[in-house]
C-alpha positions, 0 to 999 in steps of 0.5 A: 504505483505513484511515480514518485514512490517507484525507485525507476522515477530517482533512476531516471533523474539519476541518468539524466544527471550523468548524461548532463555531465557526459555532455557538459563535458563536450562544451568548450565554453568555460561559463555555460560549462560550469552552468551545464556541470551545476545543473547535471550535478544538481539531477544527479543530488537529485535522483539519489534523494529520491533512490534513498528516500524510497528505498527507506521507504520501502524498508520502513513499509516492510518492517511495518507490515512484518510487525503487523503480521507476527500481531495477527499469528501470535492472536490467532495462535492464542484464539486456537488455544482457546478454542482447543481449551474450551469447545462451543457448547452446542445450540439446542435448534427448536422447530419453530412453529407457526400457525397459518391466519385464515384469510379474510373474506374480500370486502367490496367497496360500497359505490 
C-alpha cells in the first residue's frame, strides 16, 4: 500500500506532533519555546489531515466497491432468471469428415 494512503503514516505525524510538544514544553527559552509549540503544533494539523483524509478515503472507497458488488448480484440474479426461463437449445454436432489427399510423387531437381 502507498505510504501516504495508510492510516499508520498520519499516526506517525500525529505522535511526532505530541512528542515536539512534550519537548517544547522542557524549554526555558520563551522564543524558541513558542517556535518548538508552532511546529510540534503544525505536525500534529498534520497527522489528523492525514488520519481524516484516509479514512474518508477509505469510506468513500468502501461504499464504491459495496455499490459495484450489489450491480453485479442484481445482473447475475437477472441472468439466472433468464436462463431458468429459457434453456439453451441443444447444438446438433455433425462429424465432420475429411478426405485425406494422396501424397504427390517426389520431384527431383534436374542439375
Amino acid at each position: 500500500m502507498f505510504i501516504l494512503t495508510s492510516n499508520m503514516f498520519g499516526l506517525a505525524i500525529l505522535s511526532l506532533g505530541i512528542i515536539g510538544v512534550i519537548v517544547s514544553l522542557l524549554i526555558p527559552s520563551k522564543r524558541r519555546f513558542l517556535i518548538g509549540i508552532s511546529l510540534s503544533g503544525l505536525l500534529m494539523a498534520l497527522g489528523v489531515f492525514y488520519v481524516v483524509d484516509t479514512s474518508v478515503r477509505q469510506w468513500l472507497t468502501a461504499r464504491r466497491i459495496a455499490k459495484i458488488q450489489a450491480q453485479n448480484r442484481e445482473s447475475l440474479e437477472a441472468l439466472k432468471a433468464r436462463l431458468a426461463e429459457k434453456p439453451a437449445p441443444a447444438a446438433e454436432v455433425k462429424p465432420e469428415t475429411k478426405t485425406v489427399a494422396k501424397p504427390s510423387p517426389a520431384r527431383t531437381k534436374a542439375r
